[in-house]
LUMDONU-74603 format. One record per residue (C-alpha): x, y, z; residue in three letters; residue number from 1. Coordinates in steps of 0.1 Angstrom, whole numbers. Example, Ala and Ser with C-alpha at 12.3 -4.5 7.8 and 13.67 -1.06 7.14 Angstrom:
residues 2
R	123	-45	78	ALA	1
R	137	-11	71	SER	2
END
This chain:
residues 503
R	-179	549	-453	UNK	1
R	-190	521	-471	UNK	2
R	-167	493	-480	UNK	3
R	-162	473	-506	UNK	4
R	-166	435	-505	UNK	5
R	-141	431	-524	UNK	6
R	-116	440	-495	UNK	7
R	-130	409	-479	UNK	8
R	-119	384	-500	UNK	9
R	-81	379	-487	UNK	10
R	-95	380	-454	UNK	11
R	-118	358	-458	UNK	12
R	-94	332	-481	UNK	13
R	-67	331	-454	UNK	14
R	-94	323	-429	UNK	15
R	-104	295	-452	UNK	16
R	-71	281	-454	UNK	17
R	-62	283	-416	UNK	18
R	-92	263	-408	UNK	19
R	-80	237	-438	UNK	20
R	-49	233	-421	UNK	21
R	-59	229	-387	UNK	22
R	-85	204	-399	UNK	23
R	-63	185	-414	UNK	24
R	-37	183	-387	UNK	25
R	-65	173	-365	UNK	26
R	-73	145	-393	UNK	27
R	-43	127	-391	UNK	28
R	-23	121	-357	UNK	29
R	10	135	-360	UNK	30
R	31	158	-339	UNK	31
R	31	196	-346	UNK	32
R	59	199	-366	UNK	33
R	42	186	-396	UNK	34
R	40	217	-413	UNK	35
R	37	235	-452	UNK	36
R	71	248	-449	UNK	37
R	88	216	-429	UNK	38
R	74	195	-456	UNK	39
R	90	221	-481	UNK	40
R	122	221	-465	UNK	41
R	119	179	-467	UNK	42
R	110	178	-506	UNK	43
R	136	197	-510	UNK	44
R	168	185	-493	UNK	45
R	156	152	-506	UNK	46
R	155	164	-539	UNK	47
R	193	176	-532	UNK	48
R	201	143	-518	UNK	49
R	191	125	-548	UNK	50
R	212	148	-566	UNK	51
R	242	140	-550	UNK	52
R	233	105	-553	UNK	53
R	228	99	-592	UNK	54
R	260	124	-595	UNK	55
R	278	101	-577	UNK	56
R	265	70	-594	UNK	57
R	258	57	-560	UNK	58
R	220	51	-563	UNK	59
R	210	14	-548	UNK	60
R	192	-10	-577	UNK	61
R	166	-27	-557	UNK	62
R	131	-11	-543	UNK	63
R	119	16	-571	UNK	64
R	112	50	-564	UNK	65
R	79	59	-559	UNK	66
R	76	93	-588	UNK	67
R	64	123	-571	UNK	68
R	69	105	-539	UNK	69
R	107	108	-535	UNK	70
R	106	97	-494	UNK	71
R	89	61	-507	UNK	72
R	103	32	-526	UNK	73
R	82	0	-534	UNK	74
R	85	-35	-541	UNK	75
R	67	-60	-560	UNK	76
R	51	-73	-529	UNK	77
R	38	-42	-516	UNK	78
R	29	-28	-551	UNK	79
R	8	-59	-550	UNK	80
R	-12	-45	-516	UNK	81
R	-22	-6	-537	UNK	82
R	-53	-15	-531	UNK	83
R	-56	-35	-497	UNK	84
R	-43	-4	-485	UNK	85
R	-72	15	-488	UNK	86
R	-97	-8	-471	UNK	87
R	-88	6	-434	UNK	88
R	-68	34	-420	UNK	89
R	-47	8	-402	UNK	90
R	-41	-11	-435	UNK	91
R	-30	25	-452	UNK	92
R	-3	26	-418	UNK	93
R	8	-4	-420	UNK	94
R	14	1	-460	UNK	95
R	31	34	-452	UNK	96
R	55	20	-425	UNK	97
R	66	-7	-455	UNK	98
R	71	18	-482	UNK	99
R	87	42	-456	UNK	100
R	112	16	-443	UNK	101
R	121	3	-479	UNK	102
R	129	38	-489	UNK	103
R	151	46	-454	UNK	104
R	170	12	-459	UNK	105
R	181	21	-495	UNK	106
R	189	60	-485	UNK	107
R	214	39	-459	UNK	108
R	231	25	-481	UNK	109
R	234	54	-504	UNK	110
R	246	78	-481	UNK	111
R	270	55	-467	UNK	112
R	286	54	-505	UNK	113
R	283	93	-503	UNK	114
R	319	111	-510	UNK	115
R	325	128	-474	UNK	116
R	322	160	-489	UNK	117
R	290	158	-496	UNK	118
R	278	162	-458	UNK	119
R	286	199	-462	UNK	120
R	266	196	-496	UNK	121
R	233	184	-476	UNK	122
R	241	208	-442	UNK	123
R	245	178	-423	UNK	124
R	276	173	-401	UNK	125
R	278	134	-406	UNK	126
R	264	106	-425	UNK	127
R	246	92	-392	UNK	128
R	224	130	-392	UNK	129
R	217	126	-431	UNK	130
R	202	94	-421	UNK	131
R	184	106	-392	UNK	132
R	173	137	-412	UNK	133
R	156	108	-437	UNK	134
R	135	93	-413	UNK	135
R	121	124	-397	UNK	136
R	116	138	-433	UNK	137
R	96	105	-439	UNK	138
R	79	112	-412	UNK	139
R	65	146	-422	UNK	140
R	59	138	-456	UNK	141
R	39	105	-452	UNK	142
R	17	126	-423	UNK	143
R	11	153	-451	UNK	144
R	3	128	-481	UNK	145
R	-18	111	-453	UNK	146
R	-40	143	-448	UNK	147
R	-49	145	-484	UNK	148
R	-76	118	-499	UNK	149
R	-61	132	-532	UNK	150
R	-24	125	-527	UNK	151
R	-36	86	-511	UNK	152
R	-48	83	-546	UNK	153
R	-24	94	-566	UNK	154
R	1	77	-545	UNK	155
R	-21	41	-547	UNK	156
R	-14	42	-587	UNK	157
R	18	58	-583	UNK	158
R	35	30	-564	UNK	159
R	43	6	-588	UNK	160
R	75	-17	-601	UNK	161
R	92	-12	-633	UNK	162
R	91	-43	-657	UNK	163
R	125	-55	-659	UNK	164
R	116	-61	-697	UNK	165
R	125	-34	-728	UNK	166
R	97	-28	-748	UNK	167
R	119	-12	-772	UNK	168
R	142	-38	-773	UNK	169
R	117	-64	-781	UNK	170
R	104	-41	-804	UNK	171
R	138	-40	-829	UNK	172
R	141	-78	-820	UNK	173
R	111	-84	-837	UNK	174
R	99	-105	-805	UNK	175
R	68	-121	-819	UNK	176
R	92	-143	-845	UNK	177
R	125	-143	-827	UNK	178
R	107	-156	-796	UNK	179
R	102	-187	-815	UNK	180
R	137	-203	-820	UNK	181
R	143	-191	-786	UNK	182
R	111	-209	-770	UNK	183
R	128	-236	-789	UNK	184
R	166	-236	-774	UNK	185
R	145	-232	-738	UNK	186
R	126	-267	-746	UNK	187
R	161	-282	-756	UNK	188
R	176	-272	-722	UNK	189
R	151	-280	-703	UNK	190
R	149	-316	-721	UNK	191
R	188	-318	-710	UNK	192
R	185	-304	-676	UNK	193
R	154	-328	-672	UNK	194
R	182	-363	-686	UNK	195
R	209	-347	-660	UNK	196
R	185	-347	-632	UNK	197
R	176	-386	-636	UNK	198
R	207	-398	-647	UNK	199
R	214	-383	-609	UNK	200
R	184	-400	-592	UNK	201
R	195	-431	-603	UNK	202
R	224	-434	-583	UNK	203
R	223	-448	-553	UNK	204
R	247	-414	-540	UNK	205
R	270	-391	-555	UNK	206
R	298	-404	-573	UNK	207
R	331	-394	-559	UNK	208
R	345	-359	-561	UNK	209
R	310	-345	-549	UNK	210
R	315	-321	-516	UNK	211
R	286	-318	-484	UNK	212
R	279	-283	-471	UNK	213
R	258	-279	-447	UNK	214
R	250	-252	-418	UNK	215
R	268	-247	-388	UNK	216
R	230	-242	-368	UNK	217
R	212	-275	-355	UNK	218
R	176	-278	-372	UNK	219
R	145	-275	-351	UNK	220
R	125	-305	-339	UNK	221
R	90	-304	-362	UNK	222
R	69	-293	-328	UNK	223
R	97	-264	-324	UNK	224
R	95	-253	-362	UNK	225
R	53	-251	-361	UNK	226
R	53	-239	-330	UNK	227
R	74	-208	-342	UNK	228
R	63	-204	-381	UNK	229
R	29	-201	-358	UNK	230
R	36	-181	-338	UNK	231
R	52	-150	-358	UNK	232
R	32	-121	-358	UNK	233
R	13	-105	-393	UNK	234
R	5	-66	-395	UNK	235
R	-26	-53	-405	UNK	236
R	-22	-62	-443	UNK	237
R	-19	-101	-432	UNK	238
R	16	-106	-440	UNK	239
R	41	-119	-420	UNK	240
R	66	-102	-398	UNK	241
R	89	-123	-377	UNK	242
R	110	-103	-353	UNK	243
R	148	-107	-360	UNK	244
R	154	-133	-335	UNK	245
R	126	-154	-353	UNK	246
R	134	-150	-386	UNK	247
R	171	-159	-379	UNK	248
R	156	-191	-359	UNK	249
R	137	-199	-390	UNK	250
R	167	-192	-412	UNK	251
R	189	-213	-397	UNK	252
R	160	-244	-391	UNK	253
R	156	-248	-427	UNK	254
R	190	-239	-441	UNK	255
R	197	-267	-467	UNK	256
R	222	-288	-471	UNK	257
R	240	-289	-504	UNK	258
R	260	-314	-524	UNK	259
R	285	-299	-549	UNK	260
R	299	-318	-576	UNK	261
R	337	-300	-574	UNK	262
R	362	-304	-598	UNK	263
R	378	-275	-589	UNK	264
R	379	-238	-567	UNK	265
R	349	-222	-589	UNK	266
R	324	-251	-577	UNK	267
R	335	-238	-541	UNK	268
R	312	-215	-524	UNK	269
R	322	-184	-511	UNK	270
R	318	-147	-499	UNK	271
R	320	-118	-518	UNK	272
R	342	-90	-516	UNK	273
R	358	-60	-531	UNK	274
R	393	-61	-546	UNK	275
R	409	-46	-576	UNK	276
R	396	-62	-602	UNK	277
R	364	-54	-624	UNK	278
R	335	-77	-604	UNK	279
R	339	-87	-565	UNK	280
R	354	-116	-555	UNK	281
R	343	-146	-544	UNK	282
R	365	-155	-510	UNK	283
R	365	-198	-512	UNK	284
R	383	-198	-478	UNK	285
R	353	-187	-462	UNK	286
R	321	-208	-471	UNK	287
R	286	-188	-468	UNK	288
R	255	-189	-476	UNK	289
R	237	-161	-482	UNK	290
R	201	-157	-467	UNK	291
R	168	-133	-468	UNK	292
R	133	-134	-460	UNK	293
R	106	-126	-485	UNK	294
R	69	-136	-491	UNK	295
R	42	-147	-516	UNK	296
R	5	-140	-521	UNK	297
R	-17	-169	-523	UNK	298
R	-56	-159	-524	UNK	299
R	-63	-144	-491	UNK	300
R	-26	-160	-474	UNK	301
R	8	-142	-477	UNK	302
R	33	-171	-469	UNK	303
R	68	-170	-456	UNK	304
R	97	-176	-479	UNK	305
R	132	-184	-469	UNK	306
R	155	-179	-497	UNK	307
R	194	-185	-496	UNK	308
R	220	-175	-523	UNK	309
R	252	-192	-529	UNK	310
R	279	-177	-543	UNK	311
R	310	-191	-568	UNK	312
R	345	-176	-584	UNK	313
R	331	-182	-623	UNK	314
R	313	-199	-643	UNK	315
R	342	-214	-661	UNK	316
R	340	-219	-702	UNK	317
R	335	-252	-715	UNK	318
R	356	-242	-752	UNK	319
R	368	-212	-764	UNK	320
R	333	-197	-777	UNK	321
R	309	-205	-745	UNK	322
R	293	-178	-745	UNK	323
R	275	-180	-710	UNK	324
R	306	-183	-695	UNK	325
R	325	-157	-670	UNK	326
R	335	-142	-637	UNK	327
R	310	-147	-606	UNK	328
R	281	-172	-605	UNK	329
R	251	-176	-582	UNK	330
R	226	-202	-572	UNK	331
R	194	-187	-552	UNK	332
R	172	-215	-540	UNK	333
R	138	-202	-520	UNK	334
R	116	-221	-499	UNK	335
R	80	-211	-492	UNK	336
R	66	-221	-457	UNK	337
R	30	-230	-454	UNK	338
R	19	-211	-419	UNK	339
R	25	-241	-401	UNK	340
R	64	-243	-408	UNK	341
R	61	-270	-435	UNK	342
R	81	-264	-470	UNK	343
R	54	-260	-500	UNK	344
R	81	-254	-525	UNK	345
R	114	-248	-533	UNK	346
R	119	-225	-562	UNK	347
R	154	-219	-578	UNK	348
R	178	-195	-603	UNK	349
R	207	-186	-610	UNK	350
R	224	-151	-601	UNK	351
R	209	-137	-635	UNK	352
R	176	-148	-632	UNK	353
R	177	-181	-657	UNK	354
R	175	-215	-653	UNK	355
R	140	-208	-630	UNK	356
R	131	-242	-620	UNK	357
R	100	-255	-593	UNK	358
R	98	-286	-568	UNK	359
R	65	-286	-548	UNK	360
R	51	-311	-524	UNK	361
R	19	-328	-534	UNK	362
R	4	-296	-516	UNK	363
R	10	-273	-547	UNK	364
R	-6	-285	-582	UNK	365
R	7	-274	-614	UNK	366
R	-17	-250	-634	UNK	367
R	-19	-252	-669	UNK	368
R	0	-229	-693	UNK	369
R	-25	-195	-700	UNK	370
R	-9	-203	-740	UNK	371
R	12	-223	-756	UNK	372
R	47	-214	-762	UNK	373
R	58	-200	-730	UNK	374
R	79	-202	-703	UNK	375
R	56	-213	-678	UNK	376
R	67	-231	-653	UNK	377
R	96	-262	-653	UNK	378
R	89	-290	-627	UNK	379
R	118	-316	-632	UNK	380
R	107	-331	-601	UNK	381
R	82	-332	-571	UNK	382
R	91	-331	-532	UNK	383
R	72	-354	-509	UNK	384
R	50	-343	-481	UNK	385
R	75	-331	-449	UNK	386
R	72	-321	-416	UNK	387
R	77	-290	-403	UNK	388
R	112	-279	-400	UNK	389
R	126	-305	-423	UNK	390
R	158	-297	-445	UNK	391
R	164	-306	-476	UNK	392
R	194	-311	-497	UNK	393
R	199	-297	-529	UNK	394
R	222	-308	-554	UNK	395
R	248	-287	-580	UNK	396
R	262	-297	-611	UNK	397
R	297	-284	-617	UNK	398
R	306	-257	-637	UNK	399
R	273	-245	-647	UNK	400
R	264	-250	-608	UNK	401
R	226	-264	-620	UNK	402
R	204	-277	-596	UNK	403
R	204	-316	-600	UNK	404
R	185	-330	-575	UNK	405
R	168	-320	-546	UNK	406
R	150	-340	-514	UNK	407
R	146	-344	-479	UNK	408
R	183	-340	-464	UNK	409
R	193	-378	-448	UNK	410
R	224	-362	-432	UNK	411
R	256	-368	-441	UNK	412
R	295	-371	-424	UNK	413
R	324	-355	-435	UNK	414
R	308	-322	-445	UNK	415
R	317	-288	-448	UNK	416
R	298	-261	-425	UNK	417
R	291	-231	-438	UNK	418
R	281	-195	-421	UNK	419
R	249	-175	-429	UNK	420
R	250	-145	-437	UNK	421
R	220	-116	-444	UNK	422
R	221	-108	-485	UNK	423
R	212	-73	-476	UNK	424
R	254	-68	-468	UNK	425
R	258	-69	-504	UNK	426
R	247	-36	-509	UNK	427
R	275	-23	-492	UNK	428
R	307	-40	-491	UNK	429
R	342	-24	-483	UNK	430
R	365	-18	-509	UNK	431
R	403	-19	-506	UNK	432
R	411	18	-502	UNK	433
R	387	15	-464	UNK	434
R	355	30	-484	UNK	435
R	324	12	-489	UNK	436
R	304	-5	-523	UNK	437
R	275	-20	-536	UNK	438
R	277	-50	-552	UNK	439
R	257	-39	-576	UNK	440
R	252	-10	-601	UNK	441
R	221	11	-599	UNK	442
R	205	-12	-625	UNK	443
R	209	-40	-599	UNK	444
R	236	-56	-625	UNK	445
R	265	-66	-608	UNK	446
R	298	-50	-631	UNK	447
R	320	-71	-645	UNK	448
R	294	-102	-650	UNK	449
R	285	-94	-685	UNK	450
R	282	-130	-710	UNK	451
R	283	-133	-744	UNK	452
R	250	-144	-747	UNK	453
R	241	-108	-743	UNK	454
R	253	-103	-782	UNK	455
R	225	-131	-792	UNK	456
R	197	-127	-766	UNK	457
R	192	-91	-766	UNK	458
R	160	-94	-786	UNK	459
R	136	-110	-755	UNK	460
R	144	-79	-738	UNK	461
R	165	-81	-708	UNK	462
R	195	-61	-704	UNK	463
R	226	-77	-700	UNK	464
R	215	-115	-700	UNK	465
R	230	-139	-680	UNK	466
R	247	-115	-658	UNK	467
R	245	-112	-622	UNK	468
R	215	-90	-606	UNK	469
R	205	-78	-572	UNK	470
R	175	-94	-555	UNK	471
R	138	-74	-573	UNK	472
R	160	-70	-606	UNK	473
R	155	-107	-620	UNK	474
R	132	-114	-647	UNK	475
R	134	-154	-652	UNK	476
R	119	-158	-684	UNK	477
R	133	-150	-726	UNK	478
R	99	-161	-735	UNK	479
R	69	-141	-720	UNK	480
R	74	-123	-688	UNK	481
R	82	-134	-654	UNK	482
R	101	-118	-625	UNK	483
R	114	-141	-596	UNK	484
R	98	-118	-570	UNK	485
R	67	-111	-586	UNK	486
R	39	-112	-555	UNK	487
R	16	-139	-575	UNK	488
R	40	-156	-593	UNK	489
R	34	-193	-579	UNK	490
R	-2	-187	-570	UNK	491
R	-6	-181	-610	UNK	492
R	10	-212	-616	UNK	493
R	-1	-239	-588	UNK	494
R	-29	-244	-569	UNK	495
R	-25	-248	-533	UNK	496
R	-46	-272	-517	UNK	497
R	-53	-286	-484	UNK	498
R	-43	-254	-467	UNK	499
R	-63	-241	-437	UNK	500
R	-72	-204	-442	UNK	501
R	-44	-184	-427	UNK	502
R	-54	-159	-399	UNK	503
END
């Protein structure tokens, strides 16, 4: 009997793809159970998790989703590394383990928000075994996307941040002529903001009615504070990652004093929380600070930054048609640490992004603007050179809670301590009825912030201007575009010099 080649052919293409997936589980390091119908059984339960989530309007606003790679989300920084991260094999884990964690931190928080019924939804007895489920499923899929020089690619161009910035919107606002008169109002503020800040400096101190807040934690001596900005640890992409003890050390080292000009409870800073009405409140009885770590490219360097958020009841209206005027209000002030433990720069904006503002030391240089007409950068003032570990005190206007001075902290008496607290609570606060809430909606606007100015600014292309956002959902600029956590924003703008290369 003579047989037909033919009959051969399934034979021999199922032998061809058992040896393709034993070679690539042999490629790639990973336990056994990374397998074509685990990875199924991932893609899809996270596809019904998602499901539940955007049903239930629960969906966190900060990292992006990563299309076609539902078990990633990504930041600006990281987006930043695409292509670092294919240099080395370490340098592709080390990206991974960042995009993986980002991704299993937001799911958190989303499942926590979760109706209870929706356990049975996902066949998972309890919220702790959905999370669990979304780390092992993680796990799996980033071995599987690993195997695959094909998927490393796609997922390379894939993992990007969506501009904060409507195209469309810019589009009917005829941007290219409306951003004139608006370039225009920016220059007039600034020119104000710029007379309020000297009027300031040329007192010899606050005038009465001005309030000190500062820290509950001692500072570090400048040995201690070099010693440990030195001595944290970077990963194979070079940036740095302080264990929690650290970075709460660090936190606390450099948390800055502020001076508050108070004429009454919404220049009081507070903690926010759930209650009944439209927008969380702001508690005055208990003064925090809220605090984060984050980081900035610089060449070859990613520095530290330490950025703290403060938090008020309003911003009260100055007549009856102030249009930037309403409930909640926000000050985010962000330090960037040479390696060393010495302050570079404070940056600073409000809750909605606006009113971005620098102060470097004489180690940053200003750049000039790429063109003319656009926000590029506002430096009302410089900082001198400090030592490691040195505070500084920062000072707010009332009302509109500007920053109106800022220096090295001389210490004061008769202040106010406030706690810190880690920003990443607000995506999850309890409400009154014992469940849980973001802060934020899933367009990282916090509800019930909304301004007026929305009505006229609408043309630059922002949504919602002027109200609050979640940190990665603030762009900082009507004119051109600029996002407060963009990985090269200062190293576009100043030059740093006298820096050592960093390790």
């Amino acid at each position: 009997m003579v047989l037909s080649p033919t009959l051969f052919r399934p034979i021999r293409a199922a032998a061809g793809l058992a040896l393709l997936l034993a070679l690539a589980a042999c490629a790639v390091p990973t336990r056994s159970s990374v397998e074509p119908d685990a990875v199924t059984d991932c893609r899809r339960w996270l596809e019904r998790l998602d499901d539940q989530v955007d049903a239930q309007a629960v969906r966190d606003g900060g990292a992006a989703s990563v299309p076609s790679f539902r078990f990633l989300r990504v930041d600006r920084l990281l987006s930043s590394f695409h292509e670092a991260s294919s240099r080395s094999e370490a340098q592709w884990q080390a990206w991974g383990a960042r995009l993986l964690t980002l991704d299993a931190q937001a799911r958190a928080v989303e499942i926590d928000h979760l109706s209870p019924p929706t356990m049975a939804l996902l066949a998972v007895p309890d919220q702790a075994a959905a999370k669990t489920r979304v780390r092992d499923c993680g796990e799996r899929l980033w071995a599987a996307t690993s195997a695959d020089a094909t998927q490393r690619e796609r997922l390379r161009k894939a993992a990007q941040v969506p501009d904060d910035y409507s195209v469309l919107m810019r589009t009917l606002g005829v941007y290219p002529l409306s951003r004139l008169p608006f370039f225009g109002g920016v220059e007039r503020e600034q020119r104000h903001w710029q007379a309020r800040w000297a009027a300031l400096a040329a007192r010899s101190g606050p005038a009465p009615g001005w309030m000190r807040y500062q820290s509950t934690a001692s500072p570090l001596s400048a040995a201690e504070a070099g010693a440990l900005a030195r001595a944290v640890p970077r990963d194979a992409l070079g940036i740095p990652q302080p264990d929690e003890t650290t970075a709460q050390r660090l936190l606390q080292a450099f948390a800055p004093a502020l001076e508050i000009d108070t004429r009454g409870a919404f220049d009081r800073p507070g903690m926010l929380r759930w209650a009944q009405g439209p927008a969380p409140e702001v508690n005055t009885g208990e003064p925090v600070v809220y605090q984060r770590i984050a980081h900035t490219r610089h060449g070859d360097q990613t520095l530290m930054q330490l950025v703290y958020s403060v938090w008020f009841t309003e911003r009260p209206a100055r007549s009856g048609m102030d249009l930037l005027a309403g409930r909640v209000d926000a000050v985010v002030l962000r330090l960037t640490l040479s390696g060393d433990g010495r302050v570079l720069m404070l940056d600073s904006i409000h809750g909605c992004g606006c009113y971005h503002l620098f102060v470097p030391t004489p180690a940053m240089a200003l750049k000039p603007a790429p063109e003319p007409r656009v926000e590029w950068a506002f430096v009302p003032a410089t900082l001198p050179a400090m030592p490691a570990g040195q505070r500084l005190r920062v000072r707010l206007s009332s009302g509109d809670h500007e920053v109106v001075g800022v220096g090295p902290d001389p210490g004061g008496a008769d202040a106010v301590d406030y706690a810190l607290v880690d920003e990443d609570g607000l995506r999850s606060l309890p409400t009154p009825d014992g469940g849980r809430r973001s802060a934020f909606w899933s367009n990282g606007i916090m509800p019930g912030t909304e301004r007026g100015e929305r009505a006229l600014f609408w043309p630059m292309g922002i949504e919602s201007p002027g109200a609050m956002r979640q940190w990665g959902r603030h762009p900082t600029a009507f004119v051109g575009r600029r996002h407060f956590d963009d990985a090269r924003l200062l190293e576009q703008r100043f030059e740093l010099k006298g820096q050592p290369a960093m390790p």
